[in-house]
C-alpha positions in Angstrom: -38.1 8.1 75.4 -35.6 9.0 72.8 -32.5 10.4 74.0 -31.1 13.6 72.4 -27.3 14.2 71.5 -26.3 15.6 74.2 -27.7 12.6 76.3 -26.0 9.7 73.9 -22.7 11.9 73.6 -22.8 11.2 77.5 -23.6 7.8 77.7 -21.1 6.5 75.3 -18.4 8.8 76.9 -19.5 7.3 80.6 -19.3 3.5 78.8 -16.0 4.2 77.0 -14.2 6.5 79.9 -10.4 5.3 78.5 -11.3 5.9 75.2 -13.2 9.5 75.4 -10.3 10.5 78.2 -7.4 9.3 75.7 -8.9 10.9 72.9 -9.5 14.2 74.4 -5.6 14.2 75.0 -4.3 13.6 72.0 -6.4 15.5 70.5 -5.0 18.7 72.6 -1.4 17.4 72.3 -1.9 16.9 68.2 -3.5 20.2 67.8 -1.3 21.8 70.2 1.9 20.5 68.0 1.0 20.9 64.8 0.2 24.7 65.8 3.2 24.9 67.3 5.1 23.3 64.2 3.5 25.6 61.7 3.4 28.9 63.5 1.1 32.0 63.2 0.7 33.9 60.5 -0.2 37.7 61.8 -1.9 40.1 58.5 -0.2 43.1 57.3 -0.9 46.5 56.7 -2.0 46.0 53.2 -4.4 43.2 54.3 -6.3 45.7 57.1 -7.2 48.1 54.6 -10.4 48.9 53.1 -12.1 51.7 51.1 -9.4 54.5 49.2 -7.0 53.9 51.7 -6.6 49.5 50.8 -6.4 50.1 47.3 -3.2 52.8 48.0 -2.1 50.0 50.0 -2.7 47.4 47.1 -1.0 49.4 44.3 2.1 49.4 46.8 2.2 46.0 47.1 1.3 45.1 43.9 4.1 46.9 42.6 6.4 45.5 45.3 6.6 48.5 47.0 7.4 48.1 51.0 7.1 51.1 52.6 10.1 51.2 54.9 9.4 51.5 59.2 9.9 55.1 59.5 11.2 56.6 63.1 11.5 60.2 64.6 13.3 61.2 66.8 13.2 64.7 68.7 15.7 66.2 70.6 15.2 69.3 72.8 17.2 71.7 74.7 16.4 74.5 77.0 18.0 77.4 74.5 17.9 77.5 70.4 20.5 75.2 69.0 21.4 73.7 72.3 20.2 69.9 70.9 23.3 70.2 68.1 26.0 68.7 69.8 23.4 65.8 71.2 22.0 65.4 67.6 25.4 65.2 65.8 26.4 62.4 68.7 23.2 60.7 68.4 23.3 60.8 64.9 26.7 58.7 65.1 25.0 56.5 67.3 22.0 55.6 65.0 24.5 54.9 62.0 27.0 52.5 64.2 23.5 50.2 65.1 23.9 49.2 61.5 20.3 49.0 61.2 19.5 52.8 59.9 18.8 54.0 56.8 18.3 57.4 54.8 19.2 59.1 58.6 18.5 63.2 57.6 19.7 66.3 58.9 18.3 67.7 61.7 15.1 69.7 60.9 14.7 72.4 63.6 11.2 73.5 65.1 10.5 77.2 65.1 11.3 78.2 67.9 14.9 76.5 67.4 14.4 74.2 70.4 14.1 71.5 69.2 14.9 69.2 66.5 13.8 66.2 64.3 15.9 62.6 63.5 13.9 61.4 60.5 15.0 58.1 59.3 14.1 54.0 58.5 14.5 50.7 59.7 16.9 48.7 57.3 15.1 45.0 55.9 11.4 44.5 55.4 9.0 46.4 57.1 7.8 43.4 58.5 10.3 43.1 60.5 11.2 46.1 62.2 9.7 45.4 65.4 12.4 42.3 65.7 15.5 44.7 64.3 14.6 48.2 66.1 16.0 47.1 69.8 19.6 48.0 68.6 17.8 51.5 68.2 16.1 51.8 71.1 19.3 51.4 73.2 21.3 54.3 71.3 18.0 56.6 71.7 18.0 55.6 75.6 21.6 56.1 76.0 21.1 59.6 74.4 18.0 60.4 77.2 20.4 59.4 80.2 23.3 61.2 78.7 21.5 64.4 77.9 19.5 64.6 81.3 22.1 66.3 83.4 22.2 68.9 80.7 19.4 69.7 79.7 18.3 67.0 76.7 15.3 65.6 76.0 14.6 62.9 73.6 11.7 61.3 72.7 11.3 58.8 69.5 8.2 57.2 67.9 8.0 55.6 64.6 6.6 52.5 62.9 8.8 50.0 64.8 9.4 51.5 68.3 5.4 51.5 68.5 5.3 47.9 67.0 7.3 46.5 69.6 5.9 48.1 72.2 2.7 47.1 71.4 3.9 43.5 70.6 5.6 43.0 74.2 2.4 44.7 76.1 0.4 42.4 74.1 2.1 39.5 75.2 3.1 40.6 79.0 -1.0 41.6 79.0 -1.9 38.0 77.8 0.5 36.5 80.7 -0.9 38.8 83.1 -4.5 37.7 82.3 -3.3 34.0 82.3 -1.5 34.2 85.5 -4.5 36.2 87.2 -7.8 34.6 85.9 -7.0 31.0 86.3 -6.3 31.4 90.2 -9.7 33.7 90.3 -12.0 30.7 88.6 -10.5 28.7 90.3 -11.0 30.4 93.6 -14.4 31.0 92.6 -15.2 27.1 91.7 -13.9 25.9 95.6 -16.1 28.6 97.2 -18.8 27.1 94.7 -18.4 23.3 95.3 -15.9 23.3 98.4 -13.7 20.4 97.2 -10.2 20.8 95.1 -10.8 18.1 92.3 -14.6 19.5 91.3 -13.3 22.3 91.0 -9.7 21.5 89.2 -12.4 19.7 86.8 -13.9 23.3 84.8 -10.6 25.1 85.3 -8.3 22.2 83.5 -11.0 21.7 80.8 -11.3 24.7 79.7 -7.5 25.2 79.6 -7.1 22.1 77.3 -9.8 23.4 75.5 -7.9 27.3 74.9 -4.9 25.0 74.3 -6.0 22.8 71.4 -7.9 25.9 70.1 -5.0 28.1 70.4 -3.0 25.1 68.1 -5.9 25.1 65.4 -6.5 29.0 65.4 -2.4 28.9 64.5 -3.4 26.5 61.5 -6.3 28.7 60.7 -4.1 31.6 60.5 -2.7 30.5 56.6 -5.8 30.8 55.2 -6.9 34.1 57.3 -4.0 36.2 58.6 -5.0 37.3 61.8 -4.4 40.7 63.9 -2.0 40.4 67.1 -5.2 40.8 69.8 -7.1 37.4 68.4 -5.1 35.1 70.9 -6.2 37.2 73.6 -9.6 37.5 72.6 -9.5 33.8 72.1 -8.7 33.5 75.5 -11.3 35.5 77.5 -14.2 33.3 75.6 -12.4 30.1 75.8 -12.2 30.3 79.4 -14.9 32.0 80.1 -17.3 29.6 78.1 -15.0 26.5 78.8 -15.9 27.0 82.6 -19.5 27.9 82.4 -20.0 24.8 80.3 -18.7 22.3 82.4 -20.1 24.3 85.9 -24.1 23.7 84.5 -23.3 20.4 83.8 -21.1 19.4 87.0 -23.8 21.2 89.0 -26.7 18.4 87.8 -25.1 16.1 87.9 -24.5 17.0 92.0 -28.2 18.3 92.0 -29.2 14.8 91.0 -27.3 12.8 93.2 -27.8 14.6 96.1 -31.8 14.1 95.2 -31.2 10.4 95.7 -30.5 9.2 92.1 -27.8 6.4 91.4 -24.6 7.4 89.4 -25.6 6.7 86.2 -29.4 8.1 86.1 -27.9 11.2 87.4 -25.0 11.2 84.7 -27.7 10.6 82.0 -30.1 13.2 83.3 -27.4 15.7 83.2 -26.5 14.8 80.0 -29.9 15.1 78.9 -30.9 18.6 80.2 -27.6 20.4 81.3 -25.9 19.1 78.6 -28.6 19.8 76.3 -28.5 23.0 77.2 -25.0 23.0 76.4 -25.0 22.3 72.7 -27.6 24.6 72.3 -26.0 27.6 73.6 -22.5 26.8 72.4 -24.3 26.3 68.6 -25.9 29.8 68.8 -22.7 31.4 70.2 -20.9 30.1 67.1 -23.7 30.7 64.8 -23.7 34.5 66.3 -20.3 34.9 65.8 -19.9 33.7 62.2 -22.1 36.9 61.6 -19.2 39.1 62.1 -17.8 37.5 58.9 -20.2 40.2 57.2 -18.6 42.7 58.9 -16.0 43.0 55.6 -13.1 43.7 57.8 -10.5 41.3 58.4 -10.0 41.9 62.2 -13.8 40.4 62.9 -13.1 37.6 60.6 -10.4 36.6 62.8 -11.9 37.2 65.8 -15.3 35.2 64.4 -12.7 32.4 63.8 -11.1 32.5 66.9 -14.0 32.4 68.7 -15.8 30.2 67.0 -13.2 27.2 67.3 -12.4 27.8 71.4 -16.2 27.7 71.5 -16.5 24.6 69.4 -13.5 22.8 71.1 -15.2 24.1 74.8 -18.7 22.4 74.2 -17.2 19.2 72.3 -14.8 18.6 75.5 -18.3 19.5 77.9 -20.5 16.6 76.2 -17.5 14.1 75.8 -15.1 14.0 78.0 -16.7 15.4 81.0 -19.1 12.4 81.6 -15.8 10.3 81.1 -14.1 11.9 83.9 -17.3 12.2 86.1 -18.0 8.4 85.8 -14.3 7.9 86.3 -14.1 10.0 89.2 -17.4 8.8 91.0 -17.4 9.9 94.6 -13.7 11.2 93.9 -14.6 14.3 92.3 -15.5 15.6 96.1 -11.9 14.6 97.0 -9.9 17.2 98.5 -12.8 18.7 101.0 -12.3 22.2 102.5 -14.5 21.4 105.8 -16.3 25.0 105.6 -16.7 25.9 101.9 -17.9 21.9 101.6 -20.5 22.4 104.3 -21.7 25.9 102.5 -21.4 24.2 99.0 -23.5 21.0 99.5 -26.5 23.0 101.7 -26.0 26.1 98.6 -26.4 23.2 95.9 -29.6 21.5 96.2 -31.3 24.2 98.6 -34.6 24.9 97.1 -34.9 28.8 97.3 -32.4 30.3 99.4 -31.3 33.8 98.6 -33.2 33.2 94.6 -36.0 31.9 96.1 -36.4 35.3 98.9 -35.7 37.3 95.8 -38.4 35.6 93.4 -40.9 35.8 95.5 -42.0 39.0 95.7 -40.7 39.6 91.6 -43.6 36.9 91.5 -45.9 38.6 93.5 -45.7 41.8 91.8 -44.6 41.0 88.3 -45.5 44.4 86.4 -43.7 46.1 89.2 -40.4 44.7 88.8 -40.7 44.3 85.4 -40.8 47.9 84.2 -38.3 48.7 87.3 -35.5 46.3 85.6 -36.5 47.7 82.3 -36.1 51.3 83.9 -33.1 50.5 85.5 -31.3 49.0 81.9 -32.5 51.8 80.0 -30.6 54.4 82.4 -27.7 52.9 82.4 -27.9 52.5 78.5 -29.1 56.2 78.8 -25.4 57.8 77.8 -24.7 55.3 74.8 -26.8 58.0 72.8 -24.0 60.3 73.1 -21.5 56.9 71.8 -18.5 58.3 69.9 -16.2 56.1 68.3 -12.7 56.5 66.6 -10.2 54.3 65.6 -8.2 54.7 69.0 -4.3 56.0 68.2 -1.3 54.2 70.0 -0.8 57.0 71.9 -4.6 56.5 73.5 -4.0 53.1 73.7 -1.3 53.2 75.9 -2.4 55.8 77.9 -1.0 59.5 78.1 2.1 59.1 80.7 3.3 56.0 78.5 6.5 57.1 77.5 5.3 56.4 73.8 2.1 58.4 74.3 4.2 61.3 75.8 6.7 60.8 73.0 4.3 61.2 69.8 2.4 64.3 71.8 5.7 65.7 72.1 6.7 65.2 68.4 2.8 66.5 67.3 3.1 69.7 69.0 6.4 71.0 67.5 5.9 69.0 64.2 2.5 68.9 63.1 1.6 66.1 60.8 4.9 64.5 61.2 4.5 61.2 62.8 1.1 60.1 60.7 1.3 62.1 57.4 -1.3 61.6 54.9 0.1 59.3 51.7 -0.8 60.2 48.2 -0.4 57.5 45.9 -0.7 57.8 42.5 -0.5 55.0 39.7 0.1 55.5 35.5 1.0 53.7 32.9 3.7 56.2 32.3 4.1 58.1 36.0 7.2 59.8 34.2 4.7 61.8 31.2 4.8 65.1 31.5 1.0 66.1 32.3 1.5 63.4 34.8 4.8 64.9 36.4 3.8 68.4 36.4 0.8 67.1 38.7 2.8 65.5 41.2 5.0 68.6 41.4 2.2 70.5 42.1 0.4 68.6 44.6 3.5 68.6 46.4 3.6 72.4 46.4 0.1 73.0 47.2 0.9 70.2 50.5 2.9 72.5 51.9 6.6 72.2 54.2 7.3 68.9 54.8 5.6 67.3 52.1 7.8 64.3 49.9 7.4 63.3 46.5 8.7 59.9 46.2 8.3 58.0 42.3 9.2 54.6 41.6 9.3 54.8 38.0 10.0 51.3 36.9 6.7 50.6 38.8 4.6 53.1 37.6 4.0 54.8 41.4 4.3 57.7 43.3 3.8 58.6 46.8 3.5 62.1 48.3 3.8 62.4 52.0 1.5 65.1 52.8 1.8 66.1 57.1 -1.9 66.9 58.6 -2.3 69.8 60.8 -3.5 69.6 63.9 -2.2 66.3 65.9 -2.8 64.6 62.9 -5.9 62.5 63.8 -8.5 65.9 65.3 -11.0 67.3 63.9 -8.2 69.5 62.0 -6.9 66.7 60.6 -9.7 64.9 59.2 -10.7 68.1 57.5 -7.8 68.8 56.1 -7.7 64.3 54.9 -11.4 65.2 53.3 -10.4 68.1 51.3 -7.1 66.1 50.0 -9.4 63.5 49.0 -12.7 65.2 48.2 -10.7 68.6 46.3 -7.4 68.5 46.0 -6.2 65.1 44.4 -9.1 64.8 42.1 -8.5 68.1 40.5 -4.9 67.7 40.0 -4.9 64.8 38.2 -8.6 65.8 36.6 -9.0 64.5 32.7 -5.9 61.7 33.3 -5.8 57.9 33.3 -4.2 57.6 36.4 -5.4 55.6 40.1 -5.1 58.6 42.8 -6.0 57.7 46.0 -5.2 58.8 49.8 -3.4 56.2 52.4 -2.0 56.8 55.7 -2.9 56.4 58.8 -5.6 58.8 59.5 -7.1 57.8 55.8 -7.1 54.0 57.3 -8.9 54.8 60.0 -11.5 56.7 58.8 -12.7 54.1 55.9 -12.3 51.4 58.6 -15.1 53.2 60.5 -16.9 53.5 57.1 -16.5 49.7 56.8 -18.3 49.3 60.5 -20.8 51.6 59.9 -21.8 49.7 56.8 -21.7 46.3 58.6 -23.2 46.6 61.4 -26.0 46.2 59.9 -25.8 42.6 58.1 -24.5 41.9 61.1 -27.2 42.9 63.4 -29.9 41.2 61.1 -27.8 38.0 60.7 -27.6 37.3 65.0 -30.9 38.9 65.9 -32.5 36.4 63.1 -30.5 33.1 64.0 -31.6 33.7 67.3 -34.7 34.1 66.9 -34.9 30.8 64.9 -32.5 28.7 67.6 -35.1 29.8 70.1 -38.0 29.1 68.3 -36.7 25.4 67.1 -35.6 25.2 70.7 -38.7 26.1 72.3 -41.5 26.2 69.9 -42.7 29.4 71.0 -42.6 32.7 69.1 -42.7 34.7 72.4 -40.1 32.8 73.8 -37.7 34.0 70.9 -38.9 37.4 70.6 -38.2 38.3 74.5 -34.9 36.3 74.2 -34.3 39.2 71.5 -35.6 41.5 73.8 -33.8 40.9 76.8 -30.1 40.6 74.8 -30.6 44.0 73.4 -31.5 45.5 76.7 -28.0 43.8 78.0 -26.3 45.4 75.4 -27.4 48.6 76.0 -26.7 48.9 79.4 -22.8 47.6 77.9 -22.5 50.8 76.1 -23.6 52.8 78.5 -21.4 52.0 80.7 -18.8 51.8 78.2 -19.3 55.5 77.4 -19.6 56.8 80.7 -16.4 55.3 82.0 -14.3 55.5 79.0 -15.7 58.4 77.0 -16.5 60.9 79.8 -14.4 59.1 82.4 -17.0 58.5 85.6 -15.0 56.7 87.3 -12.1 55.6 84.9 -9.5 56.2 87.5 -11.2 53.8 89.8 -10.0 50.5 87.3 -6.5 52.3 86.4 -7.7 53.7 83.4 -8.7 57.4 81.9 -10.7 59.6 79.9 -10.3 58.9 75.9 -13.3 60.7 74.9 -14.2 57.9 72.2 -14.8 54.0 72.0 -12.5 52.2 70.2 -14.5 51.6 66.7 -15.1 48.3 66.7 -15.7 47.7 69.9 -19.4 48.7 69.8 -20.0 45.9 66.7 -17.4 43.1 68.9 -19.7 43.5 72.3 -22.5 43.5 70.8 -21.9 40.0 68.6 -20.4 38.7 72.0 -23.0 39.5 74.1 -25.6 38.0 71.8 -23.6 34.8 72.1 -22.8 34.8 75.8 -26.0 35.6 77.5 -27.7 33.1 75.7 -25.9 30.8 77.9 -27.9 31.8 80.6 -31.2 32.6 78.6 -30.8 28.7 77.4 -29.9 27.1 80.3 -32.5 28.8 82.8 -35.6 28.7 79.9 -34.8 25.0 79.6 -35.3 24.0 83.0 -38.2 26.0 83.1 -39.7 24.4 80.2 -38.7 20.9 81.9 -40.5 21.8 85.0 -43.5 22.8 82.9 -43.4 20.0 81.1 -43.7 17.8 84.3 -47.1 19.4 84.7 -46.4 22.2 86.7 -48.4 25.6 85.9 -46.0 28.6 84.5 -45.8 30.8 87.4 -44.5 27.5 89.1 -42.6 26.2 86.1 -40.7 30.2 86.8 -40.1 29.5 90.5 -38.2 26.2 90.1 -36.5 27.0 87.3 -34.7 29.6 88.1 -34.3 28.5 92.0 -33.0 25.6 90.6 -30.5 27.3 88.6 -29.6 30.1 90.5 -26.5 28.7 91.6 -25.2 27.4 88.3 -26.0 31.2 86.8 -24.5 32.9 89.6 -21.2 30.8 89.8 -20.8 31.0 86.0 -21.7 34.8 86.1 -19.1 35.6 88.7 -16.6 33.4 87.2 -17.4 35.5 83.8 -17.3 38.7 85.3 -13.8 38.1 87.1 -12.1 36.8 84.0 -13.7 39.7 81.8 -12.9 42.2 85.0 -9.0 41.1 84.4 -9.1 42.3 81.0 -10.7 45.5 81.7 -7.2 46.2 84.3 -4.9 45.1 81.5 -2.7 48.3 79.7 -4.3 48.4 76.2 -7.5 50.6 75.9 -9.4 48.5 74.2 -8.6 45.7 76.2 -9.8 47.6 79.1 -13.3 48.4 77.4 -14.0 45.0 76.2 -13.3 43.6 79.7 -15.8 46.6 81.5 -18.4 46.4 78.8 -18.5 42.6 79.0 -18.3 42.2 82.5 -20.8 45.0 83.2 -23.0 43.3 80.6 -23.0 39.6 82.0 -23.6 40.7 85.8 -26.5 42.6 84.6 -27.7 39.8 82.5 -27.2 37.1 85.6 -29.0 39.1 87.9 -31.5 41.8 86.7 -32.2 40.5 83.7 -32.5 36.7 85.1 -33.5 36.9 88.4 -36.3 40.3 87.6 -36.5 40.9 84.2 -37.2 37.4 82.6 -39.5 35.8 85.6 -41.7 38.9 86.1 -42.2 39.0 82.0 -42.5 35.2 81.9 -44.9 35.9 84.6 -47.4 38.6 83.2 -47.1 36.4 79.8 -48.3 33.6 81.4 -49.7 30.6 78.6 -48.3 33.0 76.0 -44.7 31.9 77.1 -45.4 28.3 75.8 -47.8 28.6 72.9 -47.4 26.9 69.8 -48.8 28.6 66.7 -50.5 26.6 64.3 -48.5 27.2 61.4 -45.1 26.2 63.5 -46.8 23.0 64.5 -44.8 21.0 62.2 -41.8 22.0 63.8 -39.9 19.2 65.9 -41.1 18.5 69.5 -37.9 18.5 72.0 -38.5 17.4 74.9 -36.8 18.9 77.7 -37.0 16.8 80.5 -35.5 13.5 81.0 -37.2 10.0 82.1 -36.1 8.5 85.0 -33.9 5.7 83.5 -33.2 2.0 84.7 -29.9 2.0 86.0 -27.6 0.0 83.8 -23.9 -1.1 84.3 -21.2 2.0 82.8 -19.5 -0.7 80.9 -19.6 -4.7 80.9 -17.6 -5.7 84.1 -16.8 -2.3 85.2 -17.9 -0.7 88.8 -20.7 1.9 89.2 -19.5 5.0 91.2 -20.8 4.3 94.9 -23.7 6.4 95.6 -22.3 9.8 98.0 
């Protein structure tokens, strides 16, 4: 028989072991290097725009325009005019950090209590999250000084909430390093009982996220990525990276302990686990390059990302795995723990155990569990119906007792508008012409208090800060953003040859949901069609394809659900540390369901196979369904708890969207590994019956793949090299 990829990949690896070892190697050290040498390039505000509120950005840019980091800062007191003297000090302050620029007077709320420090961050806006600590100390000194009397200050601007973001970004990442590694790895010596098998996924899929994390940096000149890619890139690169090598560690064990000689079982599991391998990992790439119709930067670097640690995962599963198991021999058992190993090698080749109790009577009754687990995923997908989404503010983000969350409520509530003002920006060939000039004056009127007229002549430009009632992103707020844009700008500069459009952040947000809500479509069609036509080259079956479809929507549902009742109503937020936002972050709902679509094909691939192998040794379908998935049940359900831990760190991390992506994953992929797989697929396999595996006779020409492999005659690894002793 002629061997597939994944079966030559794994004998030339097994005959070459120095060679596929070293070159793994230097491949992570070269990538990881070069990465290193050439650094990251991160996009800027003018490159996450889209709709009106991009081309305000553009015409900035173009015209060399940076708009400079503005910060606020409010002081209160307990009487009218009792924050002067703590102003006037802290204003000294601000100036000696040398890093302040067009620091104004004091603006005083209403009431008198309170006042406002408006001023920038000196050099490029780029750059104020590195300068603003210099800042940040004087405003802190200010807070301890002013307690015992009475003082409050609070400060948010552009660079205070970059940095904060930047360092909970990265202490998040380190947390999520730090936690998930020890928890796969716990998880792999409950699963296999000895230290080196399960060292073996854990350290390949961390060279894997290394190199990838090297070529992503490369990547990152041609597409400028956003600061959450890396940690993104890390949930799926070791996530997959385990997963991979678990279904193919695990046959190779299944076929030794059934009495094969190292080789044969190296080559069968080549042939079938790996197998299995390169077909998943191609459609979880080929599903994620569909968010690159998205038309929003942020997905293109997250299809990027992912699609490398993905590509770098499966490559290092076919090649240098079957290196290091025909290096390792009887050695990958090494490091015993005398229960677990006991547990671990009756758990591995056992032909039922708890799957097989559970299978049986899904078998038995097939209709009845089948609309039971559809039931069951449909409630739970039940509240997505109600789904909000909104492009979540910092001050979500972080949570409302972060001291920044606390600081920009405090700031909205006296000075409406103030920390996310709606920008005007208006370009001419002559912004000084009088028709042109009268209509900036009187925008800026009709704005109301608070409202700026800034023109850079020379340029052509000018920008009108126009504050937003409300808190500046409510239903107030985008009200009053639609009527600027819809009524008032259009009419003022009606019957010129200008470019008027509205920026800011609000503005931003709002066409970046516009953006989604246009994509998500191409972007459903593109993964629900490539899967449908990996699955049917795969399998030859149209039924097969159409179910796989099928059951990865259901997932997905269930995801949201879940995501909405935790996050959006907050049923039991407070049990994983989180709270109530009353919205999904926007492109969450687009992100899971891309993922989703990629990851659970793992399963879907690697269970269907060896059904299809058992079927194709014979056996009649309800059989081929019973050893299948007994046979597999312990590779799913180690990779599906090692899945659901790493995605169940993210969801306890400190960013909100962090914390939905980890619960609507991790929700998603237990469902997936057990209702879907061990009710859902079998009892529809089941009442399908011949269907499962029929051929129509137009798709007859397609390629025949076999998936089951011959027993081989043992051969040599290499000339004059030892075969691993048999266990």
């Amino acid at each position: 028989m002629r061997r597939n990829l994944a079966a030559r990949l794994g004998v030339w690896s097994a005959h070459h072991r120095k060679a596929a070892i070293l070159g793994w190697l230097v491949f992570v050290v070269l990538a990881t290097v070069i990465g290193g040498a050439v650094g990251t390039v991160t996009a800027s505000d003018e490159e996450m725009g889209v709709g009106d509120s991009g081309r305000a950005a553009e015409i900035l840019k173009d015209a060399g325009i940076d708009e400079p980091a503005a910060e606020l800062v409010m002081v209160g007191a307990r009487t009218a005019d009792g924050w002067r003297d703590a102003a006037a000090d802290l204003s000294k302050a601000l100036d000696a950090t040398g890093e302040v620029r067009g620091l104004k007077a004091p603006l005083p709320s209403e009431d008198g209590k309170d006042a406002l420090l408006r001023f920038a961050i000196k050099g490029p806006s780029d750059e104020a999250g590195d300068r603003v600590q210099p800042v940040l100390d004087a405003v802190d000194k200010a807070r301890q000084d002013g307690a015992g009397r009475g003082i409050s200050v609070h400060q948010f601007g552009d660079a205070s909430s970059e940095k904060e973001l930047s360092d909970l970004l990265a202490d998040d990442l380190k947390k999520a390093e730090f936690t998930a590694v020890p928890l796969a790895l716990g998880i792999l010596l409950i699963a296999f009982g000895a230290v080196v098998a399960a060292l073996l996924p854990v350290g390949l899929a961390l060279t894997a996220c290394v190199a990838a994390f090297g070529l992503l940096s490369l990547a990152s000149h041609q597409l400028h990525l956003f600061e959450t890619t890396y940690s993104v890139m890390f949930l799926m690169g070791l996530a997959v990276g385990v997963d991979y090598c678990l279904f193919y560690l695990r046959r190779e064990r299944d076929e030794r302990a059934a009495g094969r000689d190292a080789e044969t079982a190296l080559r069968i599991a080549a042939a079938t686990s790996g197998r299995a391998v390169l077909v998943s990992g191609l459609t979880v790439m080929v599903a994620m390059a569909g968010m690159f119709l998205s038309g929003l930067l942020l997905f293109k670097g997250f299809a990027v990302a992912t699609i490398l640690v993905v590509c770098v995962a499966m490559l290092g599963s076919v090649t240098v795995l079957p290196a290091l198991l025909a290096g390792l021999g009887d050695r990958i058992d090494a490091g015993r723990i005398p229960f677990l190993n006991r547990r671990a090698k009756k758990g591995v080749h056992a032909s039922g155990g708890l799957a097989g109790k559970v299978l049986r009577p899904v078998l038995a009754r097939p209709k009845f569990f089948a609309v039971g687990a559809a039931v069951l995923l449909l409630s739970l997908a039940a509240p997505a119906l109600g789904m909000k989404t909104e492009q979540l503010g910092l001050e979500k983000q972080f949570g409302s007792d972060a001291p920044l969350s606390v600081a920009y409520q405090k700031i909205t509530d006296e000075f409406p508008g103030g920390p996310a003002p709606a920008r005007v920006v208006v370009k001419a060939d002559d912004i000084g012409a009088r028709p042109v000039r009268d209509a900036l004056d009187s925008l800026t009127r009709k704005a109301g208090d608070g409202a700026e007229l800034t023109v850079h002549k020379a340029s052509g430009v000018a920008e009108i800060a126009v504050p937003l009632p409300g808190t500046g992103t409510d239903a107030e707020a985008k009200k009053a953003l639609h009527q600027l844009r819809d009524d008032t700008v259009p009419a003022a500069f009606e019957g010129m040859d200008v470019e008027a459009y509205v920026g800011g952040d609000l503005a931003s947000s709002e066409d970046f949901g516009d953006q989604l809500g246009r994509g998500i479509v191409p972007v459903f069609a593109f993964i629900t069609a490539v899967t449908f036509l990996l699955m049917l080259f795969c399998f030859r079956s149209v039924v097969i394809a159409v179910t796989s479809i099928a059951l990865n929507l259901l997932s997905v549902g269930a995801a949201y659900g879940v995501m909405t009742a935790v996050f959006q109503h907050g049923w039991g937020a407070e049990l994983i540390g989180s709270e109530k936002v009353g919205a999904i972050e926007n492109w969450m709902p687009l992100f899971v369901l891309v993922v989703l679509f990629g990851l659970s094909m793992d399963y879907h691939v690697f269970v269907v196979s060896r059904i299809r192998e058992s079927r194709d040794r014979g056996m009649d379908n309800r059989a081929a369904i019973r050893e299948g998935i007994t046979r597999t049940a312990g590779a799913v359900t180690g990779a599906a708890v090692i899945m659901v831990a790493v995605f169940a760190v993210f969801g306890t991390l400190s960013m909100q969207d962090m914390q939905q992506m980890g619960v609507g994953l991790g929700v998603a992929v237990l469902l997936d590994a057990t209702v879907v797989r061990m009710l859902l697929l079998p009892s529809l396999m089941t009442l399908l019956g011949e269907r499962n595996w029929h051929t129509p006779r137009y798709l007859r020409w397609l390629p025949k793949i076999s998936h089951e492999e011959a027993e081989p005659t043992a051969r040599p690894y290499a000339h004059n090299s030892p075969v691993p002793s048999g266990r």
